[in-house]
N, CA, C and O atoms as a GROMACS GRO file, in nm:
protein
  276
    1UNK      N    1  -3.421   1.050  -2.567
    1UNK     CA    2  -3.314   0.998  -2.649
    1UNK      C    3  -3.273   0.861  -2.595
    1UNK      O    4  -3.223   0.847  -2.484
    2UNK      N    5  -3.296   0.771  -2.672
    2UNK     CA    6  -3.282   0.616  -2.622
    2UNK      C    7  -3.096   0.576  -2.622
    2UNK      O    8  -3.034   0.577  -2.729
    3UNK      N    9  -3.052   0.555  -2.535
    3UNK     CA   10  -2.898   0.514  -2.550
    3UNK      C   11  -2.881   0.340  -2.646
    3UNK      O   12  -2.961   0.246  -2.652
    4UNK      N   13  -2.767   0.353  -2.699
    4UNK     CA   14  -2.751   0.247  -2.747
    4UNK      C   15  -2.774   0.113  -2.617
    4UNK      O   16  -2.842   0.150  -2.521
    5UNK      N   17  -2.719  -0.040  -2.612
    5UNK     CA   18  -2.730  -0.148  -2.565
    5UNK      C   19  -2.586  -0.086  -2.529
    5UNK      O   20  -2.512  -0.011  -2.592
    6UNK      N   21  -2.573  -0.158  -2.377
    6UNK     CA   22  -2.439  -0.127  -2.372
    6UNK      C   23  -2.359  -0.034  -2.341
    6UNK      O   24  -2.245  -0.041  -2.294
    7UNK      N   25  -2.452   0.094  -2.382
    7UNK     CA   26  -2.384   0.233  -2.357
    7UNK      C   27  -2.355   0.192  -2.175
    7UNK      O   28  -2.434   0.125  -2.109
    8UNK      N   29  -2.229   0.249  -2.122
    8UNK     CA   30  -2.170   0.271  -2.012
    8UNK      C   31  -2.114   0.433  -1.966
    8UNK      O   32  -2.007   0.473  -2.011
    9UNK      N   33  -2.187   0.511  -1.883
    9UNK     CA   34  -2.124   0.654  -1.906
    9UNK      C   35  -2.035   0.710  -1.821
    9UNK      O   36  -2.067   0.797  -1.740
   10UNK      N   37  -1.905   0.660  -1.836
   10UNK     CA   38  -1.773   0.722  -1.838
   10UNK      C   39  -1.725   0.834  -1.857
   10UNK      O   40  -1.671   0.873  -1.960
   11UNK      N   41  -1.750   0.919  -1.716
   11UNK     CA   42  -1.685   1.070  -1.750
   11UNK      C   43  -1.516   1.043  -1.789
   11UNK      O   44  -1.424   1.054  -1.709
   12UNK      N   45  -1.506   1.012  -1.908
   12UNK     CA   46  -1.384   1.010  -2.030
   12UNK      C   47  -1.287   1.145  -2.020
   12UNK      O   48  -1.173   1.140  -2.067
   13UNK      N   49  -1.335   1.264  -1.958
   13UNK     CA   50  -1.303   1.389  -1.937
   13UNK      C   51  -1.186   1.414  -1.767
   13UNK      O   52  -1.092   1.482  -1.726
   14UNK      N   53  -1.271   1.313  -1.728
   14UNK     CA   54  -1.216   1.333  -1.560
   14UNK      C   55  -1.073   1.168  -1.568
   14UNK      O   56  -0.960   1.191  -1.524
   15UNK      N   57  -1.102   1.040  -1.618
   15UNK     CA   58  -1.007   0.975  -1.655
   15UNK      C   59  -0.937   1.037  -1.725
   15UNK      O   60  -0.821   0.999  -1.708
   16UNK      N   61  -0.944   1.125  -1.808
   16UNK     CA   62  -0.806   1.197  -1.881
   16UNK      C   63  -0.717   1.246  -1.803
   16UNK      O   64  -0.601   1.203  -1.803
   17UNK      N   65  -0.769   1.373  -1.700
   17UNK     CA   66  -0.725   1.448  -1.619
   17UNK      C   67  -0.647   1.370  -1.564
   17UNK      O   68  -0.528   1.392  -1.587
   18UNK      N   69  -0.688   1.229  -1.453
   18UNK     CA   70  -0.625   1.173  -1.402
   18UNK      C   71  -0.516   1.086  -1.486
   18UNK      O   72  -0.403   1.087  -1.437
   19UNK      N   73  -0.532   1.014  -1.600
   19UNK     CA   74  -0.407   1.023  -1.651
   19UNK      C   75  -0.300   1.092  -1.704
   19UNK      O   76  -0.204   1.029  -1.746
   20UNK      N   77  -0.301   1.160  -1.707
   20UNK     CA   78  -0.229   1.314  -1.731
   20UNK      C   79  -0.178   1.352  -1.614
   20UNK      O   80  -0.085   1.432  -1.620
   21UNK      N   81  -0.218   1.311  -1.495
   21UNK     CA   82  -0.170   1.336  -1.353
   21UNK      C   83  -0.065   1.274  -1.326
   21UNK      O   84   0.046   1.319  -1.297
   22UNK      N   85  -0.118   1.113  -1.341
   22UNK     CA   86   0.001   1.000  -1.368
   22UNK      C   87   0.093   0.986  -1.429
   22UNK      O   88   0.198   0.950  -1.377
   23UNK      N   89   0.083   1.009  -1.546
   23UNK     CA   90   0.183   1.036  -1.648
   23UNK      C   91   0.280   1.123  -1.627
   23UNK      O   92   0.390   1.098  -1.676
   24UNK      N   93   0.265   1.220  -1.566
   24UNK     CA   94   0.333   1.346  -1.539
   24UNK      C   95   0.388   1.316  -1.393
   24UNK      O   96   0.495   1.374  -1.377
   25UNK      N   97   0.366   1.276  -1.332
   25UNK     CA   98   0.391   1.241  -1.160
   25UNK      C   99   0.501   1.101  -1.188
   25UNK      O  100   0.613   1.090  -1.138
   26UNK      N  101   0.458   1.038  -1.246
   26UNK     CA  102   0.583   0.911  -1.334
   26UNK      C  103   0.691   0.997  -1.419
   26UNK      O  104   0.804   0.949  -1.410
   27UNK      N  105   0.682   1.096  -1.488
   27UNK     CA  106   0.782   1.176  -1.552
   27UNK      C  107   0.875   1.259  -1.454
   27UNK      O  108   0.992   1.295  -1.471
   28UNK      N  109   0.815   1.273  -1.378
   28UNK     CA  110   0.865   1.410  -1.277
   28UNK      C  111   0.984   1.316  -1.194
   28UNK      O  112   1.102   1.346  -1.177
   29UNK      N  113   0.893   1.163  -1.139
   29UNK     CA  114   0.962   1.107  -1.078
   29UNK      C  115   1.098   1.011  -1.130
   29UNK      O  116   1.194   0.970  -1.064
   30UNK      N  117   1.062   0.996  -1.281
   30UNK     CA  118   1.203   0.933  -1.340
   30UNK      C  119   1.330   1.074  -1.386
   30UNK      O  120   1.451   1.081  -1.402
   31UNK      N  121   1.262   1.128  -1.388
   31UNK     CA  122   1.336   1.287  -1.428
   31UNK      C  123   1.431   1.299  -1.305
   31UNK      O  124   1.550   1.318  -1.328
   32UNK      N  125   1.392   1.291  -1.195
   32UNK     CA  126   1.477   1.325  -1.069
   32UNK      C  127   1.555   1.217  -1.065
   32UNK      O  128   1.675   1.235  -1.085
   33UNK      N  129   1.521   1.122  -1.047
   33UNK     CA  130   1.561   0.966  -1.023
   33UNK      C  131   1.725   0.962  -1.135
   33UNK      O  132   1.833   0.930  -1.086
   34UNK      N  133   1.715   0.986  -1.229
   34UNK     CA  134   1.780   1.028  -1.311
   34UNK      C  135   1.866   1.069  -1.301
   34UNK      O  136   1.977   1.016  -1.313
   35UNK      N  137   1.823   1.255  -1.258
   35UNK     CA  138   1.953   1.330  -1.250
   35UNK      C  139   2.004   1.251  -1.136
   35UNK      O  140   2.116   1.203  -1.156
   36UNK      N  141   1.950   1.227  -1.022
   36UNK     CA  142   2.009   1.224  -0.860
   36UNK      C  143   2.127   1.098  -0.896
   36UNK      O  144   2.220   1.058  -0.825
   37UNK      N  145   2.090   1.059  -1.018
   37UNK     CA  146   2.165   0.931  -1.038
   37UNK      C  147   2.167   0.787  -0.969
   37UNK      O  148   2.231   0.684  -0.991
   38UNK      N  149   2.080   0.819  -0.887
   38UNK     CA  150   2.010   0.679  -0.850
   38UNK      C  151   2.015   0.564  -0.908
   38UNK      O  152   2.108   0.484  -0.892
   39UNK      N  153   1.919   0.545  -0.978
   39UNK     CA  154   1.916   0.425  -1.118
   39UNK      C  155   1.907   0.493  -1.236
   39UNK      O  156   1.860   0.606  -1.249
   40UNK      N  157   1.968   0.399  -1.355
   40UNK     CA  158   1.925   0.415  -1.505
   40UNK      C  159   1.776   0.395  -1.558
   40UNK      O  160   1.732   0.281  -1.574
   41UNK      N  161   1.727   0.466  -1.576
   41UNK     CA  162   1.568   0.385  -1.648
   41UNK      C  163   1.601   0.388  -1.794
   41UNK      O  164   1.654   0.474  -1.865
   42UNK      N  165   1.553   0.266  -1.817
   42UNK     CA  166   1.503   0.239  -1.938
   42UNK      C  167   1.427   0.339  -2.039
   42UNK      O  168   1.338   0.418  -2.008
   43UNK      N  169   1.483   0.315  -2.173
   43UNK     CA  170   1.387   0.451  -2.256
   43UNK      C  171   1.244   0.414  -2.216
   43UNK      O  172   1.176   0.507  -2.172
   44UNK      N  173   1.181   0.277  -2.225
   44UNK     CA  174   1.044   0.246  -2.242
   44UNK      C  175   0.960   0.305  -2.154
   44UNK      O  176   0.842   0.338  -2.170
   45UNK      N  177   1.060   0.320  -2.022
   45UNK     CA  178   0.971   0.408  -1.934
   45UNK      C  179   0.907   0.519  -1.948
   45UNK      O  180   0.797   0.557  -1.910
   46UNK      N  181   1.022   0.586  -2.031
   46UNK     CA  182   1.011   0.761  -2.040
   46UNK      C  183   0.901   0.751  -2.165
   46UNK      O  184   0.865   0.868  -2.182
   47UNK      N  185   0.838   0.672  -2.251
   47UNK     CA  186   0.758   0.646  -2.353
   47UNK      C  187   0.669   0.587  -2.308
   47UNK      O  188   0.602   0.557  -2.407
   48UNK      N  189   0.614   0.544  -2.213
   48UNK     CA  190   0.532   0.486  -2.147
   48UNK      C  191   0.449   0.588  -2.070
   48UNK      O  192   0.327   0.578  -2.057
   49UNK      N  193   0.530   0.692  -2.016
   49UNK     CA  194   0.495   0.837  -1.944
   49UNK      C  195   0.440   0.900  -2.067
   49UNK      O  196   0.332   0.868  -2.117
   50UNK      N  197   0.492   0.960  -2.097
   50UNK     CA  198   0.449   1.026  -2.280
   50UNK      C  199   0.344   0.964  -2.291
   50UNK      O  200   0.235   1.014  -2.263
   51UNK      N  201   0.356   0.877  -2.323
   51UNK     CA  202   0.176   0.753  -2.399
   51UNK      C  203   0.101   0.796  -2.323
   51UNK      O  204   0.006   0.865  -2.357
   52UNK      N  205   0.130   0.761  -2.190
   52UNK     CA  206   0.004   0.775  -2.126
   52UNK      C  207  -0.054   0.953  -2.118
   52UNK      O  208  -0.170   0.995  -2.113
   53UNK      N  209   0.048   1.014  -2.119
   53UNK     CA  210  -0.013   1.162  -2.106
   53UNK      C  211  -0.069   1.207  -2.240
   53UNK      O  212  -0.150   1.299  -2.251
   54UNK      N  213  -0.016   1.130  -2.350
   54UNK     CA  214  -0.089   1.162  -2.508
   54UNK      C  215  -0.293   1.062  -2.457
   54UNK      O  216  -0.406   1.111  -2.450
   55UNK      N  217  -0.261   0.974  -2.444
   55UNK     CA  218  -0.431   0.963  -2.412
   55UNK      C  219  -0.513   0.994  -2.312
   55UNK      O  220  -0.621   0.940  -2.289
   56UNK      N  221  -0.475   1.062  -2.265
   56UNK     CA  222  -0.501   1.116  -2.161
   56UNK      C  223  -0.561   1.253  -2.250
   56UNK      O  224  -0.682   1.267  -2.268
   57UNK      N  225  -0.477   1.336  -2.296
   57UNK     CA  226  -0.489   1.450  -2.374
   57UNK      C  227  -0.580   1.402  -2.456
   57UNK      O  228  -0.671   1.484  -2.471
   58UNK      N  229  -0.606   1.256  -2.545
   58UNK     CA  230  -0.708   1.227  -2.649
   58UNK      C  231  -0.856   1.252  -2.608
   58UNK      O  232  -0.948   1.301  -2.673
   59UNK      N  233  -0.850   1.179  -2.415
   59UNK     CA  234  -0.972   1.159  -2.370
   59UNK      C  235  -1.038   1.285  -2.323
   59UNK      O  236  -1.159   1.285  -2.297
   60UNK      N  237  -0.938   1.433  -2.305
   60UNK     CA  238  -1.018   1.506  -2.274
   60UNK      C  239  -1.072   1.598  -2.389
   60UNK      O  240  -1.182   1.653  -2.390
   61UNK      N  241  -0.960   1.604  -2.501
   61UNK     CA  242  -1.018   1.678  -2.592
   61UNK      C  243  -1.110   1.633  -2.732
   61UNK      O  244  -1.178   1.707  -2.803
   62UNK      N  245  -1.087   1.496  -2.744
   62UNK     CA  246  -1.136   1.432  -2.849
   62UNK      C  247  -1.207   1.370  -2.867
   62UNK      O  248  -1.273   1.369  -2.970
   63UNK      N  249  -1.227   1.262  -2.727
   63UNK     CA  250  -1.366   1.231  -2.756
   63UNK      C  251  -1.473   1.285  -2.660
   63UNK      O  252  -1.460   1.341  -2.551
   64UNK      N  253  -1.617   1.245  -2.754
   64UNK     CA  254  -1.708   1.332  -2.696
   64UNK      C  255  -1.728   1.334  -2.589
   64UNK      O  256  -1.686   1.240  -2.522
   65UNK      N  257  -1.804   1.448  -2.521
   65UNK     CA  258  -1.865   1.423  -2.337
   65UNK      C  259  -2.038   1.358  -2.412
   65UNK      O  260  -2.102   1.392  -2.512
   66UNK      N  261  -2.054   1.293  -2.343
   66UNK     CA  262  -2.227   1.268  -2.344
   66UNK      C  263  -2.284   1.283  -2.266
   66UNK      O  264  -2.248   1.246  -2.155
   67UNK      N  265  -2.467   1.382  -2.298
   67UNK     CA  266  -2.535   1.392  -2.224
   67UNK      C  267  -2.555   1.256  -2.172
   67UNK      O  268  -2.571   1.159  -2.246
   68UNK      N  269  -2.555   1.249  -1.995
   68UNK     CA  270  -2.640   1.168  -1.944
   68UNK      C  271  -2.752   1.158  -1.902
   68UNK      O  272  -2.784   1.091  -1.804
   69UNK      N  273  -2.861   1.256  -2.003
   69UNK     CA  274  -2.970   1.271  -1.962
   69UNK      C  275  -3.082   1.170  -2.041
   69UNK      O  276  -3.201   1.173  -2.009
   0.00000   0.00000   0.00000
């Protein structure tokens, strides 16, 4: 099976995971930050966490894995 020009193979499956790690480890940490009353964050933050854990979720379930054979 000849790959396209270009093809680059990106386990897309394992970058998800890890953003989903991030995302959630940035949530956890404005969540506390928060209550403890520390600082105010900004909404953009808390949507910025979200985003990133929504593609994160895209990359593991949506797009394809490819054989790298």
């Amino acid at each position: 099976m000849s790959r396209q020009p270009g093809f680059v193979p990106i386990p897309f499956h394992i970058v998800g995971k890890i953003m989903i790690a991030m995302g959630g480890i940035g949530s956890v940490i404005v969540l506390i930050s928060t209550i403890g009353g520390w600082f105010e964050v900004p909404l953009i933050v808390t949507i910025f966490s979200i985003v990133v854990i929504l593609i994160g979720l895209y990359l593991i379930f949506i797009v394809p894995r490819e054989s790298l054979d």
